[in-house]
One Martini backbone bead per residue (centre of mass of N, CA, C, O) as a GRO file, in nm:
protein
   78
    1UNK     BB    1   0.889   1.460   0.093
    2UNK     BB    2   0.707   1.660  -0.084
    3UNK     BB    3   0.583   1.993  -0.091
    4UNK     BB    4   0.319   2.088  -0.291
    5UNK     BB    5   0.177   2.389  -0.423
    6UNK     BB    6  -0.123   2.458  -0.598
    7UNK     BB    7  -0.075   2.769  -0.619
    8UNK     BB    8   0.088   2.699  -0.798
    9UNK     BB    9   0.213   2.716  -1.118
   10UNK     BB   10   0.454   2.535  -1.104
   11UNK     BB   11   0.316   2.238  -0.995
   12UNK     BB   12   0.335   2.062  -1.243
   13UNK     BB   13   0.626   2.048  -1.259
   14UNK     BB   14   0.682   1.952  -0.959
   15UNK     BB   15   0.564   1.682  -1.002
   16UNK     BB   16   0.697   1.564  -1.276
   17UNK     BB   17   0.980   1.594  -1.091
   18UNK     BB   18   0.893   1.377  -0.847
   19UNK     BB   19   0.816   1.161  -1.032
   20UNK     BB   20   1.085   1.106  -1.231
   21UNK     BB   21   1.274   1.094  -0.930
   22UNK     BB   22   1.050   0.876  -0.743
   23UNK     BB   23   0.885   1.079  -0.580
   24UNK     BB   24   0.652   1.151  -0.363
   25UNK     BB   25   0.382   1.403  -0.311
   26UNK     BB   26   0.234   1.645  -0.138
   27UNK     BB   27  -0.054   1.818  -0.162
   28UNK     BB   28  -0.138   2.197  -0.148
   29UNK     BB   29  -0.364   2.424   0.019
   30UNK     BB   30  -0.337   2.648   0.171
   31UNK     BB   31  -0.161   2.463   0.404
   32UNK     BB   32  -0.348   2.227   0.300
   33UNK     BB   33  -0.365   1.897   0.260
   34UNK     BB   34  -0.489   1.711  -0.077
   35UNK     BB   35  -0.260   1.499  -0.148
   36UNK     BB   36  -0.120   1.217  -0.333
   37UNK     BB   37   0.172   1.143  -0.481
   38UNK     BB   38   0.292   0.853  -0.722
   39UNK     BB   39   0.470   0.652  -0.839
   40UNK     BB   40   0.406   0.370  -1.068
   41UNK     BB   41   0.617   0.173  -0.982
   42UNK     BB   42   0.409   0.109  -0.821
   43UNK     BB   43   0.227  -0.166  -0.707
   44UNK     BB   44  -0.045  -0.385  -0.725
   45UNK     BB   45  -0.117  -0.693  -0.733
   46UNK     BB   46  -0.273  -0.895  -0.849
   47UNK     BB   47  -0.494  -1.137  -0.793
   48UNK     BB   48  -0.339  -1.376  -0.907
   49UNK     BB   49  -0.085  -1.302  -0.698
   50UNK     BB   50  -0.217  -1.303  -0.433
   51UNK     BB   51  -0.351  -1.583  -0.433
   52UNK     BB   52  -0.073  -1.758  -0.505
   53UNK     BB   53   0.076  -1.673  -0.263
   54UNK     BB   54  -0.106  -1.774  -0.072
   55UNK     BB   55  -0.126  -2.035  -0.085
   56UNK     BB   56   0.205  -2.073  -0.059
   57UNK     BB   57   0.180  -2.004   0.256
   58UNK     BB   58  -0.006  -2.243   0.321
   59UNK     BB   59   0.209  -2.441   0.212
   60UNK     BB   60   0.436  -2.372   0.461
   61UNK     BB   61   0.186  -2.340   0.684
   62UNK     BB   62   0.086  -2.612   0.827
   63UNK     BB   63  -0.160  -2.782   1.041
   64UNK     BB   64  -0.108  -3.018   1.184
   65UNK     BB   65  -0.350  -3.195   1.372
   66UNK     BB   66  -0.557  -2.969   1.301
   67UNK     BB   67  -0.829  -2.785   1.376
   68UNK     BB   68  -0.994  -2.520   1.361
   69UNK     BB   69  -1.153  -2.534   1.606
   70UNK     BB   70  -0.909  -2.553   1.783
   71UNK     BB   71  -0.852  -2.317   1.751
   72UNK     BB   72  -1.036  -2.121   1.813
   73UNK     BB   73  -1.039  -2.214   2.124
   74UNK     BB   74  -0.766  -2.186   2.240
   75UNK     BB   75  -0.871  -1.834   2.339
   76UNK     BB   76  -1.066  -1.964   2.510
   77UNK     BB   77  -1.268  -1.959   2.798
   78UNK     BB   78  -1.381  -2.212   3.022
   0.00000   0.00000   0.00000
């Protein structure tokens, strides 16, 4: 991961250059962190491809003959 210093005029373009690159790097100012950039190709799943997603693994790990108060209790001390 790059570290591009803000302090530089040429910042701009080597932010542009590590995202074209495919690379996130951290930016920083005077020597401290401020900040991450990343490319765009990383993408956070819609709400509807999430909850798609869970649905399909509660449908593959099913609890058969389990009640939730079940599980609860499990790991109760009596």
């Amino acid at each position: 991961m790059r570290r591009i210093s803000l302090d530089d005029p040429n910042a701009a373009a080597a932010i542009a250059a590590a995202l074209a690159a495919g690379e996130s790097a951290i930016l920083t100012r005077a020597g401290a962190d401020v900040g991450r950039v990343s490319p765009s190709g990383r993408t956070c799943p819609s709400a509807a491809d999430a909850i798609r997603e869970m649905r399909a693994f509660r449908a593959r790990h099913a609890f058969v003959g389990l009640d939730v108060r079940d599980l609860i209790d499990e790991g109760r001390r009596r």
